[in-house]
N, C-alpha and C positions, 0 to 999 in steps of 0.2 A: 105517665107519671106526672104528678105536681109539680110546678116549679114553683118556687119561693124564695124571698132574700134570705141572702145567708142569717145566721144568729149573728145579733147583735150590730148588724147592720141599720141604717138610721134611714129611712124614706120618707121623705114630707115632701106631697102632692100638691101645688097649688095650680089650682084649673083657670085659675084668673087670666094668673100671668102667664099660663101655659109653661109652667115652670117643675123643676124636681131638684132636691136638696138628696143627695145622694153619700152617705159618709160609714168610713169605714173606722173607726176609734183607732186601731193600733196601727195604719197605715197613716189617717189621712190627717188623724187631732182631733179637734173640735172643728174644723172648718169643712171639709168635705169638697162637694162639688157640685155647682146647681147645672141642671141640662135645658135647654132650650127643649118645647116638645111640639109635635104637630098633634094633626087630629086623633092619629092613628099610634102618637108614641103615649099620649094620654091613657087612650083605652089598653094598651101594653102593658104599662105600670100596674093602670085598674085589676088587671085580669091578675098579674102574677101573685101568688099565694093561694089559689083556691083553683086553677086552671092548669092542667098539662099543654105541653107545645101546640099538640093538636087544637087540642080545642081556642087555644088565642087567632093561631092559623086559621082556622075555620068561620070562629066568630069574628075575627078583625079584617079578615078579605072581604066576609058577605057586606060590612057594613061599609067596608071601602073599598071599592073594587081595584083589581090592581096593586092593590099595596102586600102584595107578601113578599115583595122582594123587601123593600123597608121591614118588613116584622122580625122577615131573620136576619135582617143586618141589626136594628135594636137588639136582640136575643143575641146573637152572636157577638156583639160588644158587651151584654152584661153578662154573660158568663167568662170573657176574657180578664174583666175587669175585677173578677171575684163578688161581685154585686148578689148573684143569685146561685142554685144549685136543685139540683135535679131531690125533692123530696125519696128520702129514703136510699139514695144511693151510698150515702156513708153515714152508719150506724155505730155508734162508740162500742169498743168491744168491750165484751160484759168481764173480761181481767182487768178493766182498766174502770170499772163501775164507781170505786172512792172518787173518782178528777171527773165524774159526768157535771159537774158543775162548769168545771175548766173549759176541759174541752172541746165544747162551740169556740170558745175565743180566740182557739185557730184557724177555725174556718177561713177565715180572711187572708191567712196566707200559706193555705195550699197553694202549691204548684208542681210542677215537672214530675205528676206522681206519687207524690210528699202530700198525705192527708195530715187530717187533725187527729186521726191517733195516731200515727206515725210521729208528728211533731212530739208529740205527751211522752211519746216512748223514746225517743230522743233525750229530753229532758231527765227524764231517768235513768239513765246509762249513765248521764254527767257526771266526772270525779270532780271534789271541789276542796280544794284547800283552803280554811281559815286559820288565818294568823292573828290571835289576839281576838277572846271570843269574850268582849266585855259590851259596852253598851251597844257600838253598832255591829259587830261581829254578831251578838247572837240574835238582834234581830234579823239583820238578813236570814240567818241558819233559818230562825221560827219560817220565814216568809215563803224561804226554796224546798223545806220540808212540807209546808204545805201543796204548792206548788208538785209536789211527787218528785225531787232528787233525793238521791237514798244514797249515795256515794260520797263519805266526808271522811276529811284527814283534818284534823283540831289539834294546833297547835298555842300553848298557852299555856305559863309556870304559876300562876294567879290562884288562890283559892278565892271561893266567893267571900266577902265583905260586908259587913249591915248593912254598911252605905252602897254599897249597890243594888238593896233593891229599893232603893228611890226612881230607877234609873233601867233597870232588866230586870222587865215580871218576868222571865222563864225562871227566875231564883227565888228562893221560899225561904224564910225563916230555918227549917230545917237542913238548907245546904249551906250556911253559913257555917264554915271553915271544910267544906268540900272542895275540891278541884272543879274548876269551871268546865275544864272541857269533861270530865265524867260524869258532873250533872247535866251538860247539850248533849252526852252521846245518849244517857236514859230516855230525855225528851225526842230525842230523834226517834230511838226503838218505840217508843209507846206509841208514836203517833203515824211508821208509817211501816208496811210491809215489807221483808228483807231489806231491811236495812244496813250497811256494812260501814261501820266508822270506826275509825285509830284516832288513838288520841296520843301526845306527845306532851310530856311534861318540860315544854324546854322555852327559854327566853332567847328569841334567835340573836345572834352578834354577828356573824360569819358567811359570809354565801354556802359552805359548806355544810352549814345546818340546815342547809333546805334543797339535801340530795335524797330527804325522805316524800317530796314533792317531785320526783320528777315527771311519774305519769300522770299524775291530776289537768285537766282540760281548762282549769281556771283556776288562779291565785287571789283571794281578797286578802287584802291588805286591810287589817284592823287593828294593829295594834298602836301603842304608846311609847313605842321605845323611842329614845329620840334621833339614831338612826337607819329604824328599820324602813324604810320607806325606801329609802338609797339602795340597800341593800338588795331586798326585793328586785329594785328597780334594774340593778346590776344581774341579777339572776334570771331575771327573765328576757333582758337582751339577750343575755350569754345563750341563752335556750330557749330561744326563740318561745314563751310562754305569755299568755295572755294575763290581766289581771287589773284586777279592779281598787281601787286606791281607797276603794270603798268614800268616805266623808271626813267630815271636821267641825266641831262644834265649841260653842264658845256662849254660856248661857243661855241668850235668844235668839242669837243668828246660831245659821248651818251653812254649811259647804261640803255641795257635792263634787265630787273630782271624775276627770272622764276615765274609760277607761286607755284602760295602755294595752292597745294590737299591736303585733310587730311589725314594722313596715307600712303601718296605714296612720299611724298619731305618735304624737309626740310624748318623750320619758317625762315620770313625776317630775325630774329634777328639775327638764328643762321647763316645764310646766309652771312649775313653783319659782323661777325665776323668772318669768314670764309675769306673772303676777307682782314680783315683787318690784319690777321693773314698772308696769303698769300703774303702779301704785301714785293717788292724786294726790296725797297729802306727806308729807316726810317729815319727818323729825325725829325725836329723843323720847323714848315710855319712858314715862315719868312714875307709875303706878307698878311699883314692885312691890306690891305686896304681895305675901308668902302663900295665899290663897289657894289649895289645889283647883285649879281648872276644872269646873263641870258645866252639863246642863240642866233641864228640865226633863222627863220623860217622851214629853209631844215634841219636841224637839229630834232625839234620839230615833224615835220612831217618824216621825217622816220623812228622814235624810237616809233612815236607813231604809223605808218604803221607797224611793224615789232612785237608789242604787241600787235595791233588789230589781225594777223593772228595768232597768238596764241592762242588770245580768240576765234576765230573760229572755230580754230583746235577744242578745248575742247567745245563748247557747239554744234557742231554737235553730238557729241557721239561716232564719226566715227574712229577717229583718233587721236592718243597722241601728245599734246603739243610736237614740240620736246627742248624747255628748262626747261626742268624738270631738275632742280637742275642745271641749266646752267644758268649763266651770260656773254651777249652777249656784248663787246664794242664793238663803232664804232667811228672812228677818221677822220672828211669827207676830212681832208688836201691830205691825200694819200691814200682817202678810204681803210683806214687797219680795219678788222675786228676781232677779238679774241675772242678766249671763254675760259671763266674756270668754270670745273666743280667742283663741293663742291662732293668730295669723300662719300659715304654711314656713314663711319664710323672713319669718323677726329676726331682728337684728343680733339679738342676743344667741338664737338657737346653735347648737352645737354638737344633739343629737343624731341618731341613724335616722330619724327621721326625715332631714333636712337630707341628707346625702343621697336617700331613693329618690325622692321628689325633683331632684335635682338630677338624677338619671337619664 
């Protein structure tokens, strides 16, 4: 059988410098890994894609004698590494035909048995609770319904707005003065197979409002209340629940928020104290005016693209968030981007956080 790099896997060859650029996009970023090569790790590379074991074995000893011990130590570090795969050994099963787009893009992190449909089929079991399904609430929904999760609990007392479709194309002219979350649940049925979603007309106050959340695998946090985020944040300590703070936006900037694991990062609150603590400039807002707070639509949608792959990263199982305890800005005037990370052990924290880590 053929061996060949996995999909979506990145190889550039340079025979010069005896060198190989080796990159895995949801492992490794854009940077990758360059290898040092000999004569015989050259012709390695060269062969895979169009060669089975045998025949590199065959053809790379005759031209170097001696060297199969090297061939299968090359071979044997690139299939450890997830680099390459046996052509034809894992074929997307044809239930799972609508995500044949997707599913190469896990190739990269199978492991212990766990293929790339098995990942897809993972993801689709996900329950996921949205709280507050207005600009960035329903774009994430748009992005994890694509994505193939089909398990949603919509929570949201909001009818749709004119002014909101400046701001969320999933709304049309004709849902203006509909319920938002029973126009995302249509959109959900139309676009993916058995799909199973509740919706809740309710504006959460209480931790007690969100005992209709208990089984759900993830909590995004989207809404507007001014303090649902606390709340949340309280309920999912209490119950040991994950969840996603989801963003924040402010005309042209955006802000991403990490998310909240229990026992591995720290709560919104202390988060957001963290920040305001960090803060390089202080003074007096001088500008109160009466303005409703919004943004732009390209705004809305890359903060809410940029927390949808987060929540991917973490309910594959595969792969860690990488904003754990990182808050990401983004400023689209000069697309500047920043992060700051909230230190293990600041002075301020007062979280469970602090008190495992300190175990």
């Amino acid at each position: 059988m053929v061996i060949r790099f996995k999909p979506y896997t990145r190889v550039t060859l340079n025979k010069e410098t005896r060198e190989v650029l080796i990159n895995r996009p949801l492992i490794d970023g854009n940077v990758g890994q360059i290898f040092d090569l000999t004569d015989i790790g050259i012709e390695v590379i060269e062969m895979i894609g169009n060669s089975s074991y045998e025949d590199i074995m065959s053809k790379v000893s005759r031209n170097n004698p001696n060297s199969k011990d090297e061939i299968k130590e090359i071979i044997s570090f690139l299939f450890n590494e997830n680099y390459i795969e046996v052509l034809g050994e894992v074929i997307t099963d044809p239930a799972l035909a609508l995500y044949s787009r997707i599913i190469p893009l896990w190739a990269e992190l199978e492991s212990g048995g766990t293929d790339r449909n098995e990942i897809q089929r993972r993801l689709m079991t996900k329950k996921i609770a949205v709280i507050g399904c207005g600009t960035i609430g329903a774009s994430i929904i748009a992005k994890l319904t694509s994505m193939g999760v089909q398990n949603y609990v919509l929570i949201d007392s909001d009818v749709v707005e004119e002014t909101n479709l400046t701001r969320q194309p999933l709304f049309s002219l004709q849902d203006i003065g509909n319920k938002k979350t029973s126009v995302l649940k249509q959109f959900i049925s139309d676009r993916i197979l058995n799909a199973y979603v509740k919706t809740y007309d309710l504006y959460v106050e209480n931790i007690s409002d969100l005992t209709i959340i208990n089984d759900v695998d993830l909590i995004i946090s989207s809404g507007d209340g001014p303090n649902l985020d606390k709340i949340v944040n309280n309920y999912a300590e209490q119950h040991q629940k994950s969840v996603c703070f989801a963003a924040a936006y402010n005309g042209h900037n955006g802000k991403v928020l990490p998310l909240y694991l229990p026992g591995k990062s720290h709560t919104i609150e202390c988060i957001n104290n963290y920040l305001q603590d960090d803060n390089r400039f202080t003074g007096t807002h001088k500008n109160m005016n009466d303005f409703i707070i919004s943004t732009v639509p390209y705004i809305g949608e890359m903060i809410g693209s940029i927390a949808t792959a987060e929540i991917i990263k973490f309910l594959t199982g595969q792969i860690e968030p990488f904003l754990i305890n990182k808050v990401l800005f983004v400023n689209i005037s000069k697309y500047e981007v920043s992060i700051v990370e909230i230190p293990e052990n600041w002075k301020g924290c007062s979280c469970s956080y602090k008190m495992v880590k300190s175990i």
